[in-house]
Structures are given as C-alpha cells and as structure tokens.
N, C-alpha and C positions, 0 to 999 in steps of 0.2 A: 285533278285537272280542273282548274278551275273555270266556266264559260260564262257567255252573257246572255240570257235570255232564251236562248232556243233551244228547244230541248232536242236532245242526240239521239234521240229514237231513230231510227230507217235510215238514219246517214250514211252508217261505217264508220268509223274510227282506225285512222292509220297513222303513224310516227312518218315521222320523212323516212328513216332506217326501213321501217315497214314497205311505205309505198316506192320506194327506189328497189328494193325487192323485188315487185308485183310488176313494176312497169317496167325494170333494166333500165332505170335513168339515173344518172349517178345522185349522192344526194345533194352536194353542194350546188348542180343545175336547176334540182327541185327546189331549195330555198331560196337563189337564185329569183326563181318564175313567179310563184306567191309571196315572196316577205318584197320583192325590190330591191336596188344594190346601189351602192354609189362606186362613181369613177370621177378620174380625170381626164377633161378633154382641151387640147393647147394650153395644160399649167390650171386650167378653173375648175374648181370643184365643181361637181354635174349630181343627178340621181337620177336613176332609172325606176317609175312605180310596177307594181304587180302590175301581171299579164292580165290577171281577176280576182277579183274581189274572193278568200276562202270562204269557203261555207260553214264553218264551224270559227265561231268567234269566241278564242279562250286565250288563256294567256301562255300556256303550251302550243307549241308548233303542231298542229297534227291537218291532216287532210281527211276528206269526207270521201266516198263514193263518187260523187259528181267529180269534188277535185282529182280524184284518181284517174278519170278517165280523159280528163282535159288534159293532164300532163302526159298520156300517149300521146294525142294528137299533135301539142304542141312540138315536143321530142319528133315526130315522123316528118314532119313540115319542116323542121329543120334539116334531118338528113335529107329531105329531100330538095335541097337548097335553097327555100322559102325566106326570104333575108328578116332580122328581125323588125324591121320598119313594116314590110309588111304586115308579118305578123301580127303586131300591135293594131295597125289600122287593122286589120281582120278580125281583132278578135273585140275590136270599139264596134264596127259594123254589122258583124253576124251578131252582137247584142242586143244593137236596137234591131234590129229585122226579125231574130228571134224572140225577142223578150223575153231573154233569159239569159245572166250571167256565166251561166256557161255553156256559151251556145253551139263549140266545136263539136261535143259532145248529143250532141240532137238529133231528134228523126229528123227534123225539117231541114238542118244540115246534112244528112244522109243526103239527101234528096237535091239540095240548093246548094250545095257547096261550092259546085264549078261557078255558079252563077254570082255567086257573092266574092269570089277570088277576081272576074272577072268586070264586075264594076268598081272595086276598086282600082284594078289596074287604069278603068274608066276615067275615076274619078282623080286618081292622082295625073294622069296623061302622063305615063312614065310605065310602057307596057314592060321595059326590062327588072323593073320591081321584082317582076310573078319570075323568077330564073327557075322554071321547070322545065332544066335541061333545052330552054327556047320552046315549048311546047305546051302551050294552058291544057291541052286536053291530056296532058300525065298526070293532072292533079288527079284522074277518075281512076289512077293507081294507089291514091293517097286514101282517098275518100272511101271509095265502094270492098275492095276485097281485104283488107287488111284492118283496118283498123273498126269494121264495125261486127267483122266474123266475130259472131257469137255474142255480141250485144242484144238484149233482148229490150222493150221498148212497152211503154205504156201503152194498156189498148185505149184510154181514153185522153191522151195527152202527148209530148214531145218528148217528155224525157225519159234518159234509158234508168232499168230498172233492177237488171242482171245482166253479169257476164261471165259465159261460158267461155272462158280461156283455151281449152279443147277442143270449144265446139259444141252444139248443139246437142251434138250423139252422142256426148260423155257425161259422166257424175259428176265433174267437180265445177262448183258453180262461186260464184262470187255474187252475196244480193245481200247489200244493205241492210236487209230486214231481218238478217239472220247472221247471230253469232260474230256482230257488230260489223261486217263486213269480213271479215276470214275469210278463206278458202275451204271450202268443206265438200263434203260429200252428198249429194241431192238423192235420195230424199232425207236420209240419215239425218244431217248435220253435222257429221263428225268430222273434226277439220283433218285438213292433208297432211299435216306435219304429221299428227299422230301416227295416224295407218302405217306413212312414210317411215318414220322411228321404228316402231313393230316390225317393218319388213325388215328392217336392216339388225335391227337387235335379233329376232327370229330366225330369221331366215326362207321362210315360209310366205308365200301371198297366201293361202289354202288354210294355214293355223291363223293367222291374223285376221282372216275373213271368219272365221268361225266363230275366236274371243268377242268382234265388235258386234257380230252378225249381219251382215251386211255379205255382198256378192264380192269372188274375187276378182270380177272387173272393177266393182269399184275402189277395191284395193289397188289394183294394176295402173287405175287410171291415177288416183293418188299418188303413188308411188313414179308415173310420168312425170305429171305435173311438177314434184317437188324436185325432180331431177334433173329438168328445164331449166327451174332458178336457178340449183345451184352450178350447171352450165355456164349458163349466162353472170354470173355473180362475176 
C-alpha cells in the first residue's frame, strides 16, 4: 500500500470490507462518505465531495481509527433522520469549532453536540433541517449513551484514543496503537478472531484459555464480540 507522507503508526489500518465489519455500515455507503459520488440532478451532471477529508493518504482505499469512528456517527445521524444537507453543514461547522477534521468523533463534541446541531438550524433559519422526530433535544439519544459508550479519550487532548465495543468492563478493546487497530484482547493483544476460531474448532472456552493463556472471560468476551458481527453481517 502505497502512502504519502505520514507515517501509519497509532492510526489503525482498515479495508472498507474491514471497517463495514466493525461499524455494521454497508461498504458501498462507506465509500460513498470518504471517496464522494457523482449523480444526476434534472438530466446535469452533479458530485457530491467527502463528508471528510481520510486520514490516511494512500492510493489504497483504507480508513484510519478516527475515520472509523466518524463513520458510526455519520451512519447513527442518518438513522436518526438527520437529512444529508444537514449533515454536511455539520460536519463543515463542528470543524471549525473543533479544529479538527473529524470532529463528530470528539470529546468536545461529546459535550457540544446539541449546541452545534442547534446553531446550525440557527444559522440556516430552516429549523425543519434538524427532523429529530420534531424534537432537538433527541439528538442527546444520538450523542451521549450510544455512540460514545465505551470510547475512551485523551487525558491531555480531544480526541478519542480506544474503543471498548463491550464496554468498559470487558477485554476486547480496539486502540490504534495496537496490532494496527484489530480487535483484541486487553491486556494480551491477542486478536478476537483468533480465540473466536479456537472456540469454535475446539470446543472448549477453558482449553482455548489455557493454549493462549489468557482468562476464560477473555476468551468468552472474544468469543461475544465476534458473534455480534457475524449477527449483524
């Protein structure tokens, strides 16, 4: 894979295939959000640019950590009827306010989200924009329990840094700085497919826990985790 200039240490590294995976977002939406698309609108050719700028600049398709977790948010905003015009102006505004390209993704978004949804509706004078169900303050169903459970967040900075997909109280962690972004097992490393494989060729959480050496909760939790995707797949 060939890139330009910045080096991929603590990023992640993810395939769209990968990160459609991890997020349950199909992949044609994820290429979609990052590459930009063209249409036709009354017979004229149009293009629609990325939602944000990727953070890995190679000439392979892949997403970084950050890009991984802007594509929940983006995907949740949707279900949640967030039309895309909005979005777009939301995701220009929470830029500059955050300083930072991707800002849906942020502690200071954590915190500022309703506020920044709500001077845009400001700013266009078009409060039917925001169609949350007719109600700005459902965005604090978007923002607070759901999409930041289990994000973990620089102590000296905005942006996040891990994500416990489980949750806090579980093994299996997903952090940039380790094992290129995988899902694995804290404090191990040992990714979740593995263990997951082991259980299912084995049969055993108890002999699988033993071979890796690791606890059979973190086998157990592995073994959730991978269960979920292929659920959700």
């Amino acid at each position: 894979m060939a890139t330009r200039s910045k080096s991929l240490l603590g990023l992640g590294i993810y395939t769209v295939p990968e990160a459609a995976r991890l997020t349950r977002v199909a992949p044609k939406r994820i290429k979609r959000w990052i590459e930009g698309y063209n249409f036709k609108q009354r017979g004229e050719a149009r293009s629609a640019a990325p939602l944000w700028q990727r953070e890995i600049d190679s000439d392979e398709l892949v997403l970084s950590f950050r890009d991984l977790l802007e594509v929940r948010f983006v995907d949740a905003f949707r279900r949640y009827g967030v039309s895309w015009k909005v979005i777009r102006i939301a995701a220009r505004h929470a830029a500059e306010i955050v300083q930072d390209p991707h800002p849906f993704s942020t502690k200071k978004f954590k915190t500022d989200g309703r506020s920044i949804f709500a001077d845009i509706v400001h700013d266009t004078g078009k409060p039917g924009l925001l169609d949350l169900h007719k109600d700005q303050w459902e965005l604090k169903d978007i923002v607070d329990p759901f999409l930041f459970e289990g994000v973990e967040f620089s102590k000296i900075g905005i942006e996040p840094v891990r994500w416990w997909p489980l949750g806090t109280n579980r093994r299996v962690v997903i952090d940039p700085a380790r094992s290129f972004g995988q899902p694995i097992i804290d404090p191990e490393s040992i990714p979740t497919t593995i263990l997951a494989r082991a259980v299912k060729a084995e049969g055993s959480v108890d002999a699988v826990a033993r071979w890796y050496l690791v606890s059979p909760k973190a086998v157990r939790d592995a073994v959730e985790f991978e269960n979920q995707l292929s659920k959700a797949a």
